[in-house]
DOZA-6904 format. One record per residue (C-alpha): residue number from 1; x, y, z. Coordinates in Angstrom, 1 decimal. Example, Ala and Ser with C-alpha at 12.3 -4.5 7.8 and 13.67 -1.06 7.14 Angstrom:
BEGIN
<r sedren="1" px="12.3" py="-4.5" pz="7.8"/>
<r sedren="2" px="13.7" py="-1.1" pz="7.1"/>
//
This chain:
BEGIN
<r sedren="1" px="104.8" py="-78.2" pz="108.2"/>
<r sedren="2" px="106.5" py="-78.5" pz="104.9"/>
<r sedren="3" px="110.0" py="-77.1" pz="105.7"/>
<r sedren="4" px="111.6" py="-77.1" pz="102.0"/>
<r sedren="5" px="109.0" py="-75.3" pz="101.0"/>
<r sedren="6" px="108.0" py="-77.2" pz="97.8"/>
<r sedren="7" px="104.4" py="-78.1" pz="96.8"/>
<r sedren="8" px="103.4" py="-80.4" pz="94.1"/>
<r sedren="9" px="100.1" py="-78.7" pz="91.6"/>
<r sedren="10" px="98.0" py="-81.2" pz="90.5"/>
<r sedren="11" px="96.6" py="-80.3" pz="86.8"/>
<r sedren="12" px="96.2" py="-81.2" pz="84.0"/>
<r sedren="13" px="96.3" py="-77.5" pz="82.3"/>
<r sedren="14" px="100.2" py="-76.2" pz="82.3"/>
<r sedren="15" px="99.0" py="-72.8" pz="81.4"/>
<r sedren="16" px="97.4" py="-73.0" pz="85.4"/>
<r sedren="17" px="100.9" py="-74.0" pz="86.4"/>
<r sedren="18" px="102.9" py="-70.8" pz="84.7"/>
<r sedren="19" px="100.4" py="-69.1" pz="86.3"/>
<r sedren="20" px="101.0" py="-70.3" pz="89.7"/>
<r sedren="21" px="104.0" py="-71.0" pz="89.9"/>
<r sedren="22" px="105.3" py="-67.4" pz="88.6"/>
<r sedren="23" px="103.6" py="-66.4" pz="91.6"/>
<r sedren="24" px="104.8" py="-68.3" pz="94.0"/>
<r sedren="25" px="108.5" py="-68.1" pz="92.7"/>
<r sedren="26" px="108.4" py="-64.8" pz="94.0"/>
<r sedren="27" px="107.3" py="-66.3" pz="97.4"/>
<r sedren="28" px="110.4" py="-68.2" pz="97.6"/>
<r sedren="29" px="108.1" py="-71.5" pz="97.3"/>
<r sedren="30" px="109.1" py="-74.3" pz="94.8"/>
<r sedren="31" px="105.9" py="-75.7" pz="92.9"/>
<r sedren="32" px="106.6" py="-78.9" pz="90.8"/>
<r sedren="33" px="103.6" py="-80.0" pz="88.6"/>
<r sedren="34" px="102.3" py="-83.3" pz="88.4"/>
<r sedren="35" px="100.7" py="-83.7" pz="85.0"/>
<r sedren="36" px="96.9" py="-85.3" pz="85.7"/>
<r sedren="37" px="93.5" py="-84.5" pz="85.4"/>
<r sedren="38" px="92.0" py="-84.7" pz="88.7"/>
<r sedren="39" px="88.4" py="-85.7" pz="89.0"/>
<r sedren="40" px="85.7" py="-83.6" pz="89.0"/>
<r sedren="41" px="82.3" py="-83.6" pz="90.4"/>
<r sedren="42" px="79.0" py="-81.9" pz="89.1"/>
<r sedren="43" px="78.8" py="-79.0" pz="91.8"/>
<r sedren="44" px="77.5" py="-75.3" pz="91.5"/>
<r sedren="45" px="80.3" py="-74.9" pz="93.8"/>
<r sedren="46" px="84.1" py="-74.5" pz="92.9"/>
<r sedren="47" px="84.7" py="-74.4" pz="96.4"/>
<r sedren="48" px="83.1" py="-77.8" pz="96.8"/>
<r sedren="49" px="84.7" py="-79.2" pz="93.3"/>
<r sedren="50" px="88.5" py="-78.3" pz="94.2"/>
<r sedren="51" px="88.1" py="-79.8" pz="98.1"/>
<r sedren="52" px="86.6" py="-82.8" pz="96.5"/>
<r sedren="53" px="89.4" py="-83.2" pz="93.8"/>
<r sedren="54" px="92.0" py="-82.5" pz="96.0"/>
<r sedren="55" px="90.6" py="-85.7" pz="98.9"/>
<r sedren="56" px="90.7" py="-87.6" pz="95.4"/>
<r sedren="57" px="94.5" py="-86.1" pz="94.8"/>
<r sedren="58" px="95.5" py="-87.4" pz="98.2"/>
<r sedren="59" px="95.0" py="-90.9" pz="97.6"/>
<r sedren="60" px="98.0" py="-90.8" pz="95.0"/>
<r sedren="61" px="100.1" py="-87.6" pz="95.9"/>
<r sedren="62" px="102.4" py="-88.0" pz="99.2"/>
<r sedren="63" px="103.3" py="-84.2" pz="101.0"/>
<r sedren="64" px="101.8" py="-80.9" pz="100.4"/>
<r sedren="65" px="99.7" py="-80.5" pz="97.6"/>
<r sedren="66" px="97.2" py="-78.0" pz="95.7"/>
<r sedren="67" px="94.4" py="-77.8" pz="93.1"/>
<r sedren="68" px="92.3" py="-75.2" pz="91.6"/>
<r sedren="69" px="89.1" py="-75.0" pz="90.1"/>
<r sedren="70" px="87.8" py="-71.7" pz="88.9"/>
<r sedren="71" px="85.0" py="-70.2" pz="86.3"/>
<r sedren="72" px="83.7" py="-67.2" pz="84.1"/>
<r sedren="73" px="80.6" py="-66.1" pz="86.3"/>
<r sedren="74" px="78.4" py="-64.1" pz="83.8"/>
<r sedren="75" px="75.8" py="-61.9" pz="85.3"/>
<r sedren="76" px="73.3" py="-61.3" pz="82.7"/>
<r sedren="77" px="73.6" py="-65.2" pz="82.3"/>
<r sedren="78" px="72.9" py="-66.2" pz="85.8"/>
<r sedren="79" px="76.5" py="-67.0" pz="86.4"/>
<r sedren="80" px="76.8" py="-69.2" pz="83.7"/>
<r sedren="81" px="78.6" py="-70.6" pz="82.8"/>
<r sedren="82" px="80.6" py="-71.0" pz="86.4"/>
<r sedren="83" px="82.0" py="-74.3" pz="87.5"/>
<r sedren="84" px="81.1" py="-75.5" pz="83.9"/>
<r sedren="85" px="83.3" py="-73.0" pz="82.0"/>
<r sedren="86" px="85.7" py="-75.6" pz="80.9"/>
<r sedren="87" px="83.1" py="-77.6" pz="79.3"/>
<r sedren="88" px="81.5" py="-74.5" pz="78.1"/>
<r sedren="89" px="84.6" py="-73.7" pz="76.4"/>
<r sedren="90" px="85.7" py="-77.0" pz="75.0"/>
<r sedren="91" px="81.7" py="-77.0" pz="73.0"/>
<r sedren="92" px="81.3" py="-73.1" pz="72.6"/>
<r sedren="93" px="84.1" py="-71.4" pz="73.0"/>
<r sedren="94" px="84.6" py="-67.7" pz="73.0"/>
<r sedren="95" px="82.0" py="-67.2" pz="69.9"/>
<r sedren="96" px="79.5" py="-69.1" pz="71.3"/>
<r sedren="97" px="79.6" py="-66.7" pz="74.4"/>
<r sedren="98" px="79.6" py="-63.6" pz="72.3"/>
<r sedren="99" px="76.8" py="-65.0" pz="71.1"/>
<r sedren="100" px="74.5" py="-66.1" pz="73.9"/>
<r sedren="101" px="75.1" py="-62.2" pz="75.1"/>
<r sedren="102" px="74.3" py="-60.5" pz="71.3"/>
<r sedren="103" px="71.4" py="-59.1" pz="72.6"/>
<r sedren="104" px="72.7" py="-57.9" pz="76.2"/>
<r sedren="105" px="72.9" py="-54.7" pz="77.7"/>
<r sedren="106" px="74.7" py="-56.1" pz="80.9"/>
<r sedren="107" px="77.9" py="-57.6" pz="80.1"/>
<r sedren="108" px="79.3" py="-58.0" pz="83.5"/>
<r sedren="109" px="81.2" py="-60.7" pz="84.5"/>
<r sedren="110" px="83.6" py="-62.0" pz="87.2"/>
<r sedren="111" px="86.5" py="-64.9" pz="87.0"/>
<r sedren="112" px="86.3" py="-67.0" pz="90.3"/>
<r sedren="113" px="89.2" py="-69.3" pz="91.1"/>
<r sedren="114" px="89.7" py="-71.9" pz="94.4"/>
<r sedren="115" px="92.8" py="-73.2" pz="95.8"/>
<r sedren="116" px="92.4" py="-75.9" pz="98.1"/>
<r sedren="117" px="95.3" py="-77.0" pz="100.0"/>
<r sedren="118" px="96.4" py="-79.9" pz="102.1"/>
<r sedren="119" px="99.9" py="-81.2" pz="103.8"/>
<r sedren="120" px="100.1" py="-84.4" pz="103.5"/>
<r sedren="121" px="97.4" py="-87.3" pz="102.5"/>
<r sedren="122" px="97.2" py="-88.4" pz="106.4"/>
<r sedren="123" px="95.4" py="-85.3" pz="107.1"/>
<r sedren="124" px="91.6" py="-84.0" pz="106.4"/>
<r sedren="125" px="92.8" py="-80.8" pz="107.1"/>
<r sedren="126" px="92.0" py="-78.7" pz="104.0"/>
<r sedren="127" px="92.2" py="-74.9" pz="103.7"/>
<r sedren="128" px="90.7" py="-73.0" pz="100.7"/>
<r sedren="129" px="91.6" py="-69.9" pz="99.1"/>
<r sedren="130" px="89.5" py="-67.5" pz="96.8"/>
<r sedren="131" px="90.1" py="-64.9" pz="94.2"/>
<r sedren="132" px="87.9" py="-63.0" pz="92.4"/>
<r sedren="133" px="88.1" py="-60.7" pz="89.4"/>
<r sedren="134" px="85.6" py="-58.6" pz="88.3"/>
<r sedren="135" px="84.9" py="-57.2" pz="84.5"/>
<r sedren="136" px="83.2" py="-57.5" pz="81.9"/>
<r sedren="137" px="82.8" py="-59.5" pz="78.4"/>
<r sedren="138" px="84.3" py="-57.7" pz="75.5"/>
<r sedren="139" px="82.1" py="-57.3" pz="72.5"/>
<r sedren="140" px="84.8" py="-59.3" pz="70.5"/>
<r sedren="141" px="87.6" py="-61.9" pz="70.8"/>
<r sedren="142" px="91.3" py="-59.7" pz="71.5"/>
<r sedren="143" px="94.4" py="-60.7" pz="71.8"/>
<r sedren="144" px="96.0" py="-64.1" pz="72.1"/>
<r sedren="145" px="97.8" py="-64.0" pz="75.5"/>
<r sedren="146" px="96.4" py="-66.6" pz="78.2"/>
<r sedren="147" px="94.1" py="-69.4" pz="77.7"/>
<r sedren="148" px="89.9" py="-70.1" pz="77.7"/>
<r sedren="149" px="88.2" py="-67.1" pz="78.1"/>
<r sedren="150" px="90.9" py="-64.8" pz="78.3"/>
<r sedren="151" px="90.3" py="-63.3" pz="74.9"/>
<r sedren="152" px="86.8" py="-61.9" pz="75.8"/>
<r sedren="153" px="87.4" py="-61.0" pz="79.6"/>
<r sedren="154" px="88.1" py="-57.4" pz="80.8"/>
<r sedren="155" px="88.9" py="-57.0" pz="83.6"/>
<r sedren="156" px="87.6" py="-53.8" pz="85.6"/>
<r sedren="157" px="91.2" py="-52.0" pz="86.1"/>
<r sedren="158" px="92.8" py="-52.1" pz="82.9"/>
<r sedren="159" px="91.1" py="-51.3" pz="79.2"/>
<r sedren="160" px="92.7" py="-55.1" pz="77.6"/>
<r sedren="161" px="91.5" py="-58.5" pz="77.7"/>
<r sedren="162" px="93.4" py="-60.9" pz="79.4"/>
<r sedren="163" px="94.2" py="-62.1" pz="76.1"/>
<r sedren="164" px="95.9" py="-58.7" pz="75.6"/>
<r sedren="165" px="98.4" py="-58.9" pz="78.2"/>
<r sedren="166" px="101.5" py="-60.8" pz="79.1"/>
<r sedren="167" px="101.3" py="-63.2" pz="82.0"/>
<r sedren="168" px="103.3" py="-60.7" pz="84.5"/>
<r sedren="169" px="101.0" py="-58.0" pz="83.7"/>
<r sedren="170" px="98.0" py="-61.0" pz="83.8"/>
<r sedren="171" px="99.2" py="-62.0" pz="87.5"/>
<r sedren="172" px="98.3" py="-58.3" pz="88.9"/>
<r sedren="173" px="94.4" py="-58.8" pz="88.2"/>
<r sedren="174" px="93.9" py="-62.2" pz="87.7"/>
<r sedren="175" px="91.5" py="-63.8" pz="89.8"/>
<r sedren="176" px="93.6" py="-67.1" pz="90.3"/>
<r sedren="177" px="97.3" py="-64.5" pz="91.1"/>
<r sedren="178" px="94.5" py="-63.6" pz="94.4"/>
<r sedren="179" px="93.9" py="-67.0" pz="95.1"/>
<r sedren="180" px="97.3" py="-68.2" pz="94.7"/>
<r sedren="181" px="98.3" py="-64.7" pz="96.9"/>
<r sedren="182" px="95.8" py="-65.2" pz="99.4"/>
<r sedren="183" px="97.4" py="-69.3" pz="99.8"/>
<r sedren="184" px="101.1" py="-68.0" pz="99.8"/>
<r sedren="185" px="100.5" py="-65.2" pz="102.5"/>
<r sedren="186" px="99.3" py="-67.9" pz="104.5"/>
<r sedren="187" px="101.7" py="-70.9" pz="104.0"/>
<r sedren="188" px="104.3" py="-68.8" pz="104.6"/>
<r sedren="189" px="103.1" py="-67.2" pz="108.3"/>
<r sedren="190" px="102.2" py="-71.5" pz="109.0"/>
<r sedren="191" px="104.6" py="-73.4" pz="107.2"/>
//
């Protein structure tokens, strides 16, 4: 196991890594960044996407390494837009959600986010980790804390978007801090 206790994050979003890696600090576990988009496949999945970007990661990143993949599930909507919500964001942003769900009653909706993890690249050994958040979609963009969908997501415990918040108070509901939790808890019993 990794006995420094360093893991390299492979993203290309930094706002991802100040996530993270505020966690983890607190877990005594140094995260360095390496700046790349990682490839993606088409999959309902994000379980699937991250293990699949991460045996892509392997092939250029020597030692312990970890990716995430998450999405805004929305119920009325099916789940969408899911493992597509960066897309969906980049074309429609926030508005164009508020809009698809003008006419809704239900406005439930629940962040998903995937760690997947691996030691080194000699090993197929990948473990995943899962958070979920559940809330709702506010009837208007607040706040200007966080990133993507942040500004219309509220989450079920407090009365703010994640737009509303700072990133410590962010890390106590968020739906990646569980993943990123769930990993550390972990690595640090098996490390």
């Amino acid at each position: 196991m990794n006995i420094n206790n360093k893991i390299y994050f492979v993203t290309g979003n930094p706002n991802k890594f100040k996530e993270a890696n505020q966690i983890l600090s607190k877990h005594h576990i140094q995260l360095e960044m390496i700046n790349s988009k990682k490839k993606e496949i088409q999959n309902n999945d994000i379980a699937v996407i991250a293990k699949t970007s991460l045996k892509e990661t392997q092939k250029r990143v020597s030692g312990p390494v970890i990716v995430e993949d998450s999405g805004l599930y929305i119920s009325s909507l099916h789940g969408f837009p899911g493992p597509y919500s960066a897309y969906v964001y980049e074309t429609l942003g926030c508005d164009g959600i508020l809009n698809l769900l003008r006419d809704q009653v239900s406005r439930d909706a629940e962040f998903r986010s995937v760690i997947a993890y691996t030691e080194n690249k000699k090993t197929s050994n990948i473990k995943i980790f899962l958070g979920i958040t559940k809330g709702k979609i506010s009837e208007k963009i607040c706040g200007t804390q966080g990133f993507g969908f942040d500004p219309i997501f509220l989450p079920l415990q407090i009365d703010k978007t994640f737009g509303e918040i700072d990133l410590t108070e962010k890390n106590k509901y968020s739906h990646r801090a569980i993943a990123i939790n769930n990993f550390a808890s972990w690595y640090l019993i098996n490390k």
